[in-house]
Residue frames as qw, qx, qy, qz and C-alpha x, y, z in Angstrom:
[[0.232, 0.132, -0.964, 0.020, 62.30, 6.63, 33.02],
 [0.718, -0.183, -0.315, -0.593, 59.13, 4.43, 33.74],
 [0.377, -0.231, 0.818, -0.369, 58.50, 2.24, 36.30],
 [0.214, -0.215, -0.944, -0.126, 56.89, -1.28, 35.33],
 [0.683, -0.311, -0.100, -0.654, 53.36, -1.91, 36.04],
 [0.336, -0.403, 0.755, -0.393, 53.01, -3.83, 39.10],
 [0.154, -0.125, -0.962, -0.186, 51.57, -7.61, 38.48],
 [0.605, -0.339, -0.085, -0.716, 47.73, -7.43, 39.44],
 [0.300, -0.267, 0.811, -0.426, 47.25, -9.57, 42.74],
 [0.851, 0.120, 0.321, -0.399, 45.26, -12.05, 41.03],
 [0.775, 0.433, -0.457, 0.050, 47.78, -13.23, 38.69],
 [0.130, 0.348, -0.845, 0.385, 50.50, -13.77, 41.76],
 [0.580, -0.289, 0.566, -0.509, 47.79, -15.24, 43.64],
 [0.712, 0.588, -0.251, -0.289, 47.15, -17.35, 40.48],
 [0.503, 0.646, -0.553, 0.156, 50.66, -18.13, 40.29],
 [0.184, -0.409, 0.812, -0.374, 50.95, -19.41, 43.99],
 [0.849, 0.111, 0.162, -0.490, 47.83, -21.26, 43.44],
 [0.880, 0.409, -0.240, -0.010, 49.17, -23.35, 40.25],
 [0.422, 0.533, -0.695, 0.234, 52.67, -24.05, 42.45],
 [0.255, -0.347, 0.730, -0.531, 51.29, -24.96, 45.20],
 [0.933, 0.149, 0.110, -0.310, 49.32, -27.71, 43.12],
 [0.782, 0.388, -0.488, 0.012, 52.28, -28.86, 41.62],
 [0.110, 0.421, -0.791, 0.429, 54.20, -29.26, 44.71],
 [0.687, -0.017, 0.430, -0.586, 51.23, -30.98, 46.16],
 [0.785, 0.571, -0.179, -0.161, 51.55, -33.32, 43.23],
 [0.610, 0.368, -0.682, 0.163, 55.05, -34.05, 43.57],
 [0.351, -0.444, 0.538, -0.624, 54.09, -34.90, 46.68],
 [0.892, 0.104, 0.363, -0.248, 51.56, -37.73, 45.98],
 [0.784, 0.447, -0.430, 0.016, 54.32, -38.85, 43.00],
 [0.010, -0.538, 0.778, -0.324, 56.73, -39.51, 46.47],
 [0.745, -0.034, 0.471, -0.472, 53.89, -41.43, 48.20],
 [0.927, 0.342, -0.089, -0.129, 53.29, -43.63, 44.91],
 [0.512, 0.550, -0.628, 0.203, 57.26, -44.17, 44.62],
 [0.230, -0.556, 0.660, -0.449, 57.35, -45.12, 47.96],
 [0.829, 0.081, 0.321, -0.452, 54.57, -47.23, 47.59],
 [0.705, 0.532, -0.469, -0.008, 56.62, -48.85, 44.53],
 [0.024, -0.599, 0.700, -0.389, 59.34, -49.21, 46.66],
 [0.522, -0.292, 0.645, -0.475, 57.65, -51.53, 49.40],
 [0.905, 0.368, 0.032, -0.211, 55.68, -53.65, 46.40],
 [0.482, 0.620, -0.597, 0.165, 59.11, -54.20, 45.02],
 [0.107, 0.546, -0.750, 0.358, 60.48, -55.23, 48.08],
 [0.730, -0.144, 0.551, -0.377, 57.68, -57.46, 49.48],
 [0.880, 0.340, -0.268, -0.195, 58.51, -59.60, 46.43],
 [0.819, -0.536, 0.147, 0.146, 61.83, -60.08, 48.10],
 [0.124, -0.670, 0.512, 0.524, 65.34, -60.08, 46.78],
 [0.635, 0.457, 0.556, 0.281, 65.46, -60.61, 42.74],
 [0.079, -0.352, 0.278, 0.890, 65.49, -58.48, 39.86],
 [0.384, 0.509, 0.770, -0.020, 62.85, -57.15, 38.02],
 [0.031, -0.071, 0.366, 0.927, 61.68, -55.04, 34.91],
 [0.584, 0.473, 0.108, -0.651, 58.62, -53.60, 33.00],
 [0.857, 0.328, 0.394, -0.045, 57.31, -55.01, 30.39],
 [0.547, 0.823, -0.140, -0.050, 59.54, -53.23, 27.95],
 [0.914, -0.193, -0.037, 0.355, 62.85, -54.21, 29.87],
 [0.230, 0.678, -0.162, 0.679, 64.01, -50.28, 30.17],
 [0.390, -0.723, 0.358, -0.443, 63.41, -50.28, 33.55],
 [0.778, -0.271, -0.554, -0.118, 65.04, -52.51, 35.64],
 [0.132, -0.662, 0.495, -0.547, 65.67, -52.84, 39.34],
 [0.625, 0.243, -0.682, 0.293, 67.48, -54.97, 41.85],
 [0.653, -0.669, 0.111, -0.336, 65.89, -55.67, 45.41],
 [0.414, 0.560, -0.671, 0.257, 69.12, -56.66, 47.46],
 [0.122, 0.090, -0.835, 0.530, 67.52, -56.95, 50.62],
 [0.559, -0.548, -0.361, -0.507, 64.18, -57.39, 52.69],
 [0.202, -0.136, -0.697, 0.674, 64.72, -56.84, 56.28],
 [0.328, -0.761, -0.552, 0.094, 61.74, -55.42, 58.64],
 [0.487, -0.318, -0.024, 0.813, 61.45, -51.82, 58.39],
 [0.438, 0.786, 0.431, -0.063, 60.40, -49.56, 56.26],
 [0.712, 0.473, 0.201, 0.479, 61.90, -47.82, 53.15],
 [0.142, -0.922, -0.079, 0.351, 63.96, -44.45, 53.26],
 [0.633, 0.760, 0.015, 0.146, 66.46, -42.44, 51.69],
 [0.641, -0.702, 0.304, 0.061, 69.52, -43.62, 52.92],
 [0.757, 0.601, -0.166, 0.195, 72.46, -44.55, 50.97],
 [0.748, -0.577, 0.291, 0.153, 76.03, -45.89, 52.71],
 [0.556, 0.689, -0.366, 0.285, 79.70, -45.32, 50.84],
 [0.847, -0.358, -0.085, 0.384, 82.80, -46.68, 52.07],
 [0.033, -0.960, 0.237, 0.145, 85.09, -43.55, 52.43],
 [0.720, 0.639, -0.257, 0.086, 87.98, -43.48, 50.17],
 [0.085, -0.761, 0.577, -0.285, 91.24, -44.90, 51.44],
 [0.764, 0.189, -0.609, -0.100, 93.05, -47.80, 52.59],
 [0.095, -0.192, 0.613, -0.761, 92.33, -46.79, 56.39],
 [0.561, -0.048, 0.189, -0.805, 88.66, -47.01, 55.83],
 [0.814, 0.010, -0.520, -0.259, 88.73, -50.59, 53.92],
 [0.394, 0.235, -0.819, 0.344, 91.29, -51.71, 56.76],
 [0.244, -0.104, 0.519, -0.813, 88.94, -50.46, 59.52],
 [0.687, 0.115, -0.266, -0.667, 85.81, -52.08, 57.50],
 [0.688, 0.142, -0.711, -0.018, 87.40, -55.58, 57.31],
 [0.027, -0.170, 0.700, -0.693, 87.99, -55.14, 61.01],
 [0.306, 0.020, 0.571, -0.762, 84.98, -54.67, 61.84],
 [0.792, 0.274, -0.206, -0.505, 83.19, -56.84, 59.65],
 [0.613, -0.197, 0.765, -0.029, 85.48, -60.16, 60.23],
 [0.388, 0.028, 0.864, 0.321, 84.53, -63.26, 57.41],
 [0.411, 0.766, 0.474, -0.135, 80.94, -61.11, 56.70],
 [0.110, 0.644, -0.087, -0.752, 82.99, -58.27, 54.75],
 [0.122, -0.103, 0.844, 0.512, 82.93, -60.46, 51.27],
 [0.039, 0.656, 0.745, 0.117, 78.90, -60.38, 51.75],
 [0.269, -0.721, -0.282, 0.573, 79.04, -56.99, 53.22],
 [0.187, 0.712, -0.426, -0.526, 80.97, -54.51, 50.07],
 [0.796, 0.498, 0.257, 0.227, 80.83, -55.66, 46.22],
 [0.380, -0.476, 0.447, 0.656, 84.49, -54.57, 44.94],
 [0.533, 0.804, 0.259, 0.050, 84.42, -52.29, 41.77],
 [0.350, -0.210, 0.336, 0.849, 87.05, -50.76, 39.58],
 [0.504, 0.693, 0.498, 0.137, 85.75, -47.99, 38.09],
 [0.434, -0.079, 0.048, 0.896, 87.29, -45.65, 35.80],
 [0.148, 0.846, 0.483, -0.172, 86.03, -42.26, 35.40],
 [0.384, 0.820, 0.241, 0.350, 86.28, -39.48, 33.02],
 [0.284, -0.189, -0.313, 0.886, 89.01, -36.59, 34.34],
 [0.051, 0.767, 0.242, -0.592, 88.05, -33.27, 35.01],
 [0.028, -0.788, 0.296, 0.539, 88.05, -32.08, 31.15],
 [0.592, -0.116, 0.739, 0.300, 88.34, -35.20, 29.29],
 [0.673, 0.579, 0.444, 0.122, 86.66, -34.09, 26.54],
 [0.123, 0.979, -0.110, -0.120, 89.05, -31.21, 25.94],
 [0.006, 0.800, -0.493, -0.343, 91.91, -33.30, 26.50],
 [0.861, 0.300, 0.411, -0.014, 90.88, -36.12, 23.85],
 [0.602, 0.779, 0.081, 0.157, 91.71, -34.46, 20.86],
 [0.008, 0.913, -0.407, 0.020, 95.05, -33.40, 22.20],
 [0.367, -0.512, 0.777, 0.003, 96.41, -36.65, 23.13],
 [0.625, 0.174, 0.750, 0.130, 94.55, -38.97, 20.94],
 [0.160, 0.117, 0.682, 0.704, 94.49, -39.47, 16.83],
 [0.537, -0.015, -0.231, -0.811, 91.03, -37.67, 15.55],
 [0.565, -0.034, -0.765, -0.308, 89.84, -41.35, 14.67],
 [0.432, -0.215, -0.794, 0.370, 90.54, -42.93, 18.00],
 [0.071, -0.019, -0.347, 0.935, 89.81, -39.71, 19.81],
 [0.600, -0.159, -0.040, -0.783, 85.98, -38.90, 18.55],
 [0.672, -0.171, -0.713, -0.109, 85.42, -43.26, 19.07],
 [0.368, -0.110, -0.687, 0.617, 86.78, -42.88, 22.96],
 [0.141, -0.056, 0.187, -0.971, 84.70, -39.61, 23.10],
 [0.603, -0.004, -0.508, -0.615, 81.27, -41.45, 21.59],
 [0.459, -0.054, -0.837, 0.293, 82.33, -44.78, 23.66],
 [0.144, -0.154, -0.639, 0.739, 82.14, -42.51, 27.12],
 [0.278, -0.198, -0.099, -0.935, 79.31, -40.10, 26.13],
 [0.075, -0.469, -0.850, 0.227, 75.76, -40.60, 28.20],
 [0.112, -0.320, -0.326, -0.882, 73.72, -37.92, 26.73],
 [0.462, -0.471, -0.351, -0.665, 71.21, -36.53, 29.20],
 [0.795, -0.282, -0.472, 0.256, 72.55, -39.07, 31.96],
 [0.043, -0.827, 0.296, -0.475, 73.63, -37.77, 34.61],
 [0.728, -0.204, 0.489, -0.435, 73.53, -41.12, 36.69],
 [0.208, -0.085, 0.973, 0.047, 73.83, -44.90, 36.10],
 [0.581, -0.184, -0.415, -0.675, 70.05, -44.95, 35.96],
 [0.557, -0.210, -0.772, 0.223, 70.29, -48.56, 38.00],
 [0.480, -0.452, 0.103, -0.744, 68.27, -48.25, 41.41],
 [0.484, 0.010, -0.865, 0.128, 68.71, -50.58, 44.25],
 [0.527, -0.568, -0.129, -0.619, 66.22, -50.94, 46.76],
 [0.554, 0.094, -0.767, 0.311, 67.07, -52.18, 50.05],
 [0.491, -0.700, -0.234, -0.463, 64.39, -52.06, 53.04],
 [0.131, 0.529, -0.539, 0.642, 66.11, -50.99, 56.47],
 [0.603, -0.536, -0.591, -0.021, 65.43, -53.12, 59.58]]
């Protein structure tokens, strides 16, 4: 049995070279996004798109501050809404937007076809599908005072 030939230390150096440009890189693509971010938000609250009207996003707020990756969920349950309203008073109706949403089970595409007709079944399957999505896509921007 042979042993491999070892990489030559100019290709791995090589190799750290070219990753440590790209990560430098996605570095200056945070900066620019951030920079987006603040442009967006010094326009003030609205909604706006490119020119093509694929992109759009939804400034909610402009407080003093400065942008970050922060992101607030009301914990499931009907302790956490009771404790919310509490502590929110007449503001909770500005405070939380109220959604029903339904989501997919664990499996749903497996158990389509068992419980629904072919027909209906591939339409429901087609209906839900979001190829590539992982995400809404939507993006709300909201600067933190």
């Amino acid at each position: 049995m042979s042993a491999k030939p070892a990489k030559p230390a100019a290709t791995v150096t090589h190799l750290a070279a070219a990753r440590a440009k790209t990560l430098r890189d996605l570095d200056d693509l945070k900066a620019s996004l951030l920079q987006i971010d603040a442009d967006l938000i010094a326009q003030g609250p609205g909604r706006y798109q490119d020119e093509t009207g694929a992109h759009v996003f939804q400034v909610i707020a402009a407080t003093e501050g400065s942008t970050g990756p922060a992101s607030y969920v009301l914990p499931d349950g009907d302790d956490a809404e009771e404790q919310a309203r509490k502590l929110s008073g007449e503001q909770f109706k500005q405070l939380f937007d109220r959604s029903i949403i339904h989501t997919p089970c664990e499996g749903f595409e497996l158990l389509v076809p068992k419980l629904l007709t072919p027909a209906a079944g591939r339409d429901l399957l087609a209906l839900c599908l979001v190829p590539g999505k992982t995400t809404t896509g939507k993006a709300a921007y909201v600067k933190k005072g």
